[in-house]
N, C-alpha and C positions, 0 to 999 in steps of 0.2 A: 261333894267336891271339896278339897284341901286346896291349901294354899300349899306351894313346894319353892316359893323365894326365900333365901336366906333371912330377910327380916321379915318371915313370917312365922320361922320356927323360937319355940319347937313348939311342934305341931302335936294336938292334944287329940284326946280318943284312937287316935289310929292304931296304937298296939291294940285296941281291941278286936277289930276287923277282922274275920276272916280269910279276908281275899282281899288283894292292893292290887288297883291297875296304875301301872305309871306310864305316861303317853309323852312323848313331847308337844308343846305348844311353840305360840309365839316366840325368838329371840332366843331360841336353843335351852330355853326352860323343860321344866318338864311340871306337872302336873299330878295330885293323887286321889282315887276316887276310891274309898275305902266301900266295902260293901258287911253289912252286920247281919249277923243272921238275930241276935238278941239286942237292941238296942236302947233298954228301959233305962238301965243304970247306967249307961254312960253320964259320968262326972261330968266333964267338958269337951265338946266335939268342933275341931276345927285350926284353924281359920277358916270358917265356910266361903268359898269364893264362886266365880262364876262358873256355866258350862261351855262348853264347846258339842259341837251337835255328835261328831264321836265317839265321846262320853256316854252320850245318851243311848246309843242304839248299844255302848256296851253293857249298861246296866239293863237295858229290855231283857237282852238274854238271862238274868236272874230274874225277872218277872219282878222287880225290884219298887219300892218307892224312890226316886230320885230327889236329892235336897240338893238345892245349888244356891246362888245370891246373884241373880241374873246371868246373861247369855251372850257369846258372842252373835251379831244377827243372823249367819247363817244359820243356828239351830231353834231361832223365837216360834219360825214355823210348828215344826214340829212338835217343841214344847208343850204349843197352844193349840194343837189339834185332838187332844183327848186321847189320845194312842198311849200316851206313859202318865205313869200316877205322878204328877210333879209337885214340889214342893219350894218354891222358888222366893224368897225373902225379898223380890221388888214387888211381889203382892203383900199392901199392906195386912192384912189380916193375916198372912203366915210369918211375913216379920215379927207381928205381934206377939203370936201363938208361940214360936219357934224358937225365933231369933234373938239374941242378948249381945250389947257392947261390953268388951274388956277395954276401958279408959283406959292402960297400961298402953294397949301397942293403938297405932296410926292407925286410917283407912287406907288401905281397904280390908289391912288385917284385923280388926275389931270386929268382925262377926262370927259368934259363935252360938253354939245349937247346947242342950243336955235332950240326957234322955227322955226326962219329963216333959220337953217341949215337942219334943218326935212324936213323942205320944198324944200332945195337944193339936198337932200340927195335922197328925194320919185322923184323926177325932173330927177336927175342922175340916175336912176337904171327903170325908168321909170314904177315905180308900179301904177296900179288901184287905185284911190283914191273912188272906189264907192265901197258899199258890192256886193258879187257876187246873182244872181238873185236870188238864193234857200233861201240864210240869213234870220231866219226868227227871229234873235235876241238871246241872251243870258240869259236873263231873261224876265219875265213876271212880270211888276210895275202895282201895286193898281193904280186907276185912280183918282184924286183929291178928291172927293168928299166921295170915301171908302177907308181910310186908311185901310191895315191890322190890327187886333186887333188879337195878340194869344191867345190863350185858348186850354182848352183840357186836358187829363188826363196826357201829356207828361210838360205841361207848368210849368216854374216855374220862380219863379223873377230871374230878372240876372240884378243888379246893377253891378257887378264887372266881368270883363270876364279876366282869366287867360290861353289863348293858352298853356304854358306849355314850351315853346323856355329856352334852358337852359344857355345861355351867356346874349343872350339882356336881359332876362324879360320882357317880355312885357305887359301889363294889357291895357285894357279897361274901362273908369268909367265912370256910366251912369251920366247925366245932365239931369233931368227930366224936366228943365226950358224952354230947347229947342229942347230936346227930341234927344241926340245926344251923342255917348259912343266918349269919349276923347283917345285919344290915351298916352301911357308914357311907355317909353324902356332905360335901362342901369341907373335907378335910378331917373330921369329926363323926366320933357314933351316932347313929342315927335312932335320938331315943323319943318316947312318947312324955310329953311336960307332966302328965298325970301319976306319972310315978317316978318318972326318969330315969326310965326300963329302956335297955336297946331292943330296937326292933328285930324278930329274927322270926324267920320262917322255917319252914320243912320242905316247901317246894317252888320251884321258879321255873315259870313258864317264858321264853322269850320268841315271841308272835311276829316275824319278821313281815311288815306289811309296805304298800304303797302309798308314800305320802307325799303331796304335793301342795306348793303355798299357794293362797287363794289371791291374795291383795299384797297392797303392795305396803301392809301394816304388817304381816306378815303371817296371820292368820290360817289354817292348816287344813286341808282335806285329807284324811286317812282312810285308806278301806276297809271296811268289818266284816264285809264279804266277801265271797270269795275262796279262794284257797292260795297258801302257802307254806314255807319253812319256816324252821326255828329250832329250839332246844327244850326239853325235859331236863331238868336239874333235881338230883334230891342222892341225900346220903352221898355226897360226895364222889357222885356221878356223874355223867351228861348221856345222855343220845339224841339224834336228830330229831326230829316229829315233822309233819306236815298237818296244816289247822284247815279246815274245813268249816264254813257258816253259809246256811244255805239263804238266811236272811236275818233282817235285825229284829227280829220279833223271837228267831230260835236261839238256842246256844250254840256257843264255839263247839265243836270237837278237835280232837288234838289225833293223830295217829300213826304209831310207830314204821321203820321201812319196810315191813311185813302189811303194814295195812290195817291193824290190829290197835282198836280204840285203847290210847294210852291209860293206866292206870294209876292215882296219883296215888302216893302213902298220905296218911291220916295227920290233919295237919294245916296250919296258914301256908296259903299259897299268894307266892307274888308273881303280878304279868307284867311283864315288861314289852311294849310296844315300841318293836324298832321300827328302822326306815330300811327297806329294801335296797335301796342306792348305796346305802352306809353302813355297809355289814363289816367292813376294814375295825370300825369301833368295837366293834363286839368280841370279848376277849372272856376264853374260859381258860383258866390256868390248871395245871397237874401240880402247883405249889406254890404255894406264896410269895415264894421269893422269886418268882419269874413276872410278877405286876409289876408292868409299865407305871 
């Protein structure tokens, strides 16, 4: 789990990631849960911050080890019921193990992770480092030689992809050069402090879901299951999809208006978790110059 407030950036390791969910939370923030398929080397990982229960059943569907720095309380439960390999920095011995201050920024953003500590951290708590035998992957990649190409009566050009997040702003803009949507949030690129690289993917998933506030701090229920819309993004495309999760322990599936499990191109992929109620925010442009 990342920090995604303005004085938390810029936020380090997450150009690494191969897959970014961003959710909204509390106060019209949003939130970033990077997922690593190789995580030894990472230099400096973070601001590590808390979970939300959400969070959690989306990383199950990678068969995932989870790192957080505590929890809102609707997810302690589950945390602490043995179900997901957790790694949570209010246990001292993983703070230990894991977790390091950067004296530079405030709390709550001074806690960060490296890779050697992920490695101390999975060592300490003695997690499985293999997927369990059923895993049969999260997605399905085009194979080298057949990229994805979209089409179809849903396609439409998508140079500019606007998630709808009402603090960061976020956008996406395509680069047809390299075939690859740049990332940029709070006015500015959105880069990684580790090299101070912009962020830029190959593919954007937009998971249009049911979200409703819990308390009245403002605290969030999202659905993971279930089925609904959304959008497939890639190469300066879109088409509709509808997502399919038959529980938090499998993976999402995504699936075109034929019914035909979507196929991503080779490549980091970002999710963006809308709200169902607020699809008005959600803007895919044919060009640049038509961003609000």
């Amino acid at each position: 789990m990342i920090g995604n407030t303005d004085s938390a950036l810029p936020q380090y390791g997450i150009g690494q990631a191969q897959i970014i969910y961003e959710a909204p939370v509390e106060g019209g923030l949003t939130r970033l849960m990077g997922i690593f398929q190789d995580y030894k080397d990472i230099q400096k990982l973070g601001s590590v911050r808390s979970s939300r229960l959400y969070y959690a059943y989306y990383s199950m569907g990678f068969d995932a080890i989870y790192l957080h720095y505590g929890q809102a309380s609707y997810a302690q439960g589950f945390l602490e019921s043995g179900q997901i390999d957790d790694l949570n920095g209010l246990d001292y011995a993983v703070d230990q193990a894991v977790i390091y201050r950067d004296s530079s920024k405030r709390a709550p953003h001074n806690a960060y992770a490296t890779g050697e500590g992920l490695v101390a951290g999975v060592k300490l708590k003695n997690y499985e480092k293999n997927y369990k035998d059923d895993f049969k992957g999260h997605y399905q990649f085009a194979p080298d030689e057949e990229p994805t190409v979209l089409s179809g009566s849903t396609c439409q050009d998508a140079a500019v992809v606007q998630p709808g997040y009402l603090i960061n702003k976020p956008y996406f803009e395509y680069n047809p050069q390299d075939g690859l949507y740049y990332r940029y949030q709070y006015g500015a690129k959105h880069v990684d402090g580790n090299d101070s690289s912009q962020l830029a993917v190959k593919n954007i998933l937009i998971q249009n879901s049911g979200v409703r506030t819990l308390d009245d701090k403002g605290y969030l229920e999202i659905a993971t299951t279930g089925e609904g819309t959304g959008w497939y993004i890639t190469d300066g495309k879109a088409i509709d999809l509808t997502w399919k999760r038959t529980d938090n322990f499998s993976p999402t599936r995504y699936y075109d208006k034929d019914g035909r499990e979507i196929v991503l191109n080779q490549g980091k992929t970002w999710v963006c978790i809308t709200d169902n109620s607020h699809l008005d925010r959600v803007h895919i442009y044919a060009d640049a110059a038509q961003m609000q």
